[in-house]
N, C-alpha and C positions, 0 to 999 in steps of 0.2 A: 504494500500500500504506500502511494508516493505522500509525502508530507503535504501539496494541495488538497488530495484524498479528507486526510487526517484532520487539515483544517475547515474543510466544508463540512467535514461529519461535526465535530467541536460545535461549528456556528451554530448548525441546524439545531441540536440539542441544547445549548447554552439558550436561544432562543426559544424554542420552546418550553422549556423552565424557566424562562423571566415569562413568559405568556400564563404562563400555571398559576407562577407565583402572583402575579398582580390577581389573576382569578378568585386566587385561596383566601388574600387581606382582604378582598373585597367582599366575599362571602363569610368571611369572621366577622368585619364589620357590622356587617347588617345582621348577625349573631349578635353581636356583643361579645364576640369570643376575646381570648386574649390574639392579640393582632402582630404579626411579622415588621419585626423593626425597618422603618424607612432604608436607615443605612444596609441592607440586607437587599431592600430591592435595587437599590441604587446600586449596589455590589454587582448584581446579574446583567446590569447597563454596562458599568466598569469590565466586567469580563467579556464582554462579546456580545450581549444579548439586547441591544438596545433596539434592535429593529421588534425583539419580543415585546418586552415590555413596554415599550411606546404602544405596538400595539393591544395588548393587556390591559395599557390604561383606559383608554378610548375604547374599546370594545367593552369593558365592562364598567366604563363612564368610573372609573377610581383615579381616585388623586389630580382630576382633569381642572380643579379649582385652585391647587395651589402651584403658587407661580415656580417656587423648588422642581416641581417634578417637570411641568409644561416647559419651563424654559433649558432645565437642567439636564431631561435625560435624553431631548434632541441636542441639547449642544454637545454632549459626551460622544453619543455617536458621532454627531459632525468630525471633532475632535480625530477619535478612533479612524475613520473614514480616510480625512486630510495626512493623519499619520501612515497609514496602509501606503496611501497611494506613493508621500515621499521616499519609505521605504524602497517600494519596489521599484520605484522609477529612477531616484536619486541616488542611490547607494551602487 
């Protein structure tokens, strides 16, 4: 398995468990359960998952209010994105 392999499978998953994860606070919420720390979702944006969890927020309308998550876990990705590409191009 070539390392591009390895790192498409990573996203696909890292992604989908930031999509879970916004799922699961969302549905504790509206429990009253005890709730997944922000920095934990933030975490899953930070590792690879921001295309999940953005989407996660907006699909199950969680954390779509405060400006932290709205403005914070697109500009992470941005961030991540803008780094990918100088990597691969620049280096």
């Amino acid at each position: 398995m070539s390392i591009t392999q390895i790192a498409i499978i990573y996203l696909l998953i890292i992604n989908i468990l930031g999509f879970l994860v916004m799922g699961i606070d969302k549905h504790k919420a509206k429990m009253g359960n005890r709730r997944i720390p922000e920095n934990s979702l933030f975490m899953f944006t930070i590792l690879g998952g921001g295309v999940g969890t953005i989407a996660g927020m907006y699909v199950f309308h969680h954390k779509t209010k405060k400006l932290k998550f709205t403005i914070g876990m697109p500009l992470i990705l941005i961030l991540e994105i803008l780094i990918f590409i100088y990597l691969k191009y620049m280096i």
